[in-house]
C-alpha positions as CSV (number, residue, x, y, z in Angstrom):
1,X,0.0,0.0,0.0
2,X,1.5,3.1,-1.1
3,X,2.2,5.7,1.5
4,X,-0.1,9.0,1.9
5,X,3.0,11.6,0.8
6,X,3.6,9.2,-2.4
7,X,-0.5,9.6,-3.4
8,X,-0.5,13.4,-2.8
9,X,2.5,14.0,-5.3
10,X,0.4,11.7,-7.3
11,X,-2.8,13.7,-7.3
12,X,-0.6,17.1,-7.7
13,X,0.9,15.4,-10.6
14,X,-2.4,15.4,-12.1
15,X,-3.9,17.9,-11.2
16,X,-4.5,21.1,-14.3
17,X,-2.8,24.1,-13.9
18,X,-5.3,26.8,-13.3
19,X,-5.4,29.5,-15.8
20,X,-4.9,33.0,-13.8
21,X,-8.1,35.5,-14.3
22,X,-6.9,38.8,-15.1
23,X,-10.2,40.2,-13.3
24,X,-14.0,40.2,-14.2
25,X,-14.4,41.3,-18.0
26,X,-17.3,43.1,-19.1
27,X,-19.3,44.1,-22.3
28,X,-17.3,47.3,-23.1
29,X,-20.8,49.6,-24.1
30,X,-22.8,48.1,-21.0
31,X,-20.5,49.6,-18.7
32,X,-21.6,53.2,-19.6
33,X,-25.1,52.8,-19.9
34,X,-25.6,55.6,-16.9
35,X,-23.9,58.0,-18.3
36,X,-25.7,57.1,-22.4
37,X,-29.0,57.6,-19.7
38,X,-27.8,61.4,-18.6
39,X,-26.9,62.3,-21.9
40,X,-30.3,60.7,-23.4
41,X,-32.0,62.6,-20.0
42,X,-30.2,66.5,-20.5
43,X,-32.7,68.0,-23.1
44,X,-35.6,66.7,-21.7
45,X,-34.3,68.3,-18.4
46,X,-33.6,71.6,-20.4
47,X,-37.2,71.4,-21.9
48,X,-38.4,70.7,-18.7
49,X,-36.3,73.7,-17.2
50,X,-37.7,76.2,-19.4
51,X,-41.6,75.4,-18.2
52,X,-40.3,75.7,-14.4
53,X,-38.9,78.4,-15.2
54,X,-42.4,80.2,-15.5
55,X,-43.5,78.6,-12.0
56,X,-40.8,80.7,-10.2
57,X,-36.9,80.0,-8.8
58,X,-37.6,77.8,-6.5
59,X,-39.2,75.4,-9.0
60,X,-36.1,75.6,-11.3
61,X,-33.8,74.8,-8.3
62,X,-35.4,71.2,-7.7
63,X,-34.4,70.3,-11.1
64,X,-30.6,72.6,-11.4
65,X,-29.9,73.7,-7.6
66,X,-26.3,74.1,-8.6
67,X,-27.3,76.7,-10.9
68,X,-28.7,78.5,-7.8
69,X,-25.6,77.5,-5.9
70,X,-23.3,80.3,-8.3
71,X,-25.8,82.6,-8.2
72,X,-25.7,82.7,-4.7
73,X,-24.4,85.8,-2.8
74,X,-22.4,84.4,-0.5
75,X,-19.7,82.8,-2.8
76,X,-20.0,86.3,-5.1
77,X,-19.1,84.9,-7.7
78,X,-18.4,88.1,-10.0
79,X,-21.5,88.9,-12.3
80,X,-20.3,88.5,-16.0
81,X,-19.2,85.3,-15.1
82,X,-22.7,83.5,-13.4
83,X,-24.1,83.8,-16.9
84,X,-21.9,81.9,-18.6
85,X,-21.4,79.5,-15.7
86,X,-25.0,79.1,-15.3
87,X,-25.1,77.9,-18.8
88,X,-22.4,75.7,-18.8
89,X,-23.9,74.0,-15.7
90,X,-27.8,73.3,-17.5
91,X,-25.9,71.5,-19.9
92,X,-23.6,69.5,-18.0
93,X,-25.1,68.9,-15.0
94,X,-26.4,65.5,-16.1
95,X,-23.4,64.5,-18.1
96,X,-21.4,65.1,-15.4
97,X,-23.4,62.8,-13.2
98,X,-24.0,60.0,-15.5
99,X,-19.7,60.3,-15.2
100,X,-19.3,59.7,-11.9
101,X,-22.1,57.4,-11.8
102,X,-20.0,55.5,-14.6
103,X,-16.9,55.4,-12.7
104,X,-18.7,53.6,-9.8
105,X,-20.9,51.2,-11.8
106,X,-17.9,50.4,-13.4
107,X,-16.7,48.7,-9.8
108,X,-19.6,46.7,-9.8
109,X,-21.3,48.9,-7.7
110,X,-24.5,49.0,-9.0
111,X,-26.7,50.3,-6.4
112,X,-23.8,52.4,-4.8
113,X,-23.6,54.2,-8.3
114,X,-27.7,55.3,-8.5
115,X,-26.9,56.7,-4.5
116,X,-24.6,58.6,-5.4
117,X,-26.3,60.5,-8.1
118,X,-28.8,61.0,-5.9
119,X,-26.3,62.4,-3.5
120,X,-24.6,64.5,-6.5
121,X,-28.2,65.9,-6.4
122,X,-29.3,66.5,-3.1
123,X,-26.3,67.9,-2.3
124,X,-26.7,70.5,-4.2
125,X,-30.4,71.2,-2.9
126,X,-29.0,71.2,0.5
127,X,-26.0,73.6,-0.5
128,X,-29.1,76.2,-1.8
129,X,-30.3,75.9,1.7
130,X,-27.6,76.8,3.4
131,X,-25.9,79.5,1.0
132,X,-29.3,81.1,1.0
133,X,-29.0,81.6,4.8
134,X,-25.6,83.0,4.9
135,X,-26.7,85.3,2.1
């Protein structure tokens, strides 16, 4: 009868080598479907800007509160430039979500990615808040 050692060099003699994974591959497009979603999401947000537009500021800031966030007074930011910036930020507010949304899905963190959007969000909601009281 063959001794245990001599049966376990046997077995590892046998045994495959295991191929190394080089990490968990993807579909390449799939990974960026968040931030296809913002894009596909920013002119229905600026259509949709324009109409609560007419029901007052504080309408338009539940949809772009960073917006309000440079036109506050309390970071006076200098007056020919909150045109322009305000601008800039309609259009890539979304996008710019969507992006960091992408960088987290991307980790496999599916549900941590749509939080954080919504933090993205309400952050800037609660920022309104609290520059418009230190204004």
């Amino acid at each position: 009868m063959p001794s245990s050692a001599t049966v376990k060099k046997r077995d590892a003699a046998r045994a495959k080598p295991k191929k190394k994974s080089t990490g968990k591959k993807s579909a390449g497009w799939k990974r960026f479907w968040p931030l296809a979603v913002c894009l596909l999401i920013t002119p229905f947000a600026i259509r949709s800007a324009s109409i609560l537009a007419l029901e007052g500021p504080k309408a338009f800031a539940l949809l772009y509160p960073w917006v309000d966030v440079v036109r506050s007074a309390a970071l006076h930011v200098p007056e020919d430039w909150v045109g322009s910036l305000s601008q800039w930020i309609i259009y890539l507010q979304f996008p710019v979500y969507g992006l960091v949304m992408t960088l987290t899905f991307r980790a496999d963190k599916h549900l941590r990615a749509f939080i954080i959007g919504l933090l993205l969000h309400f952050g800037g909601l609660f920022a309104v808040v609290v520059l418009a009281y230190l204004a």
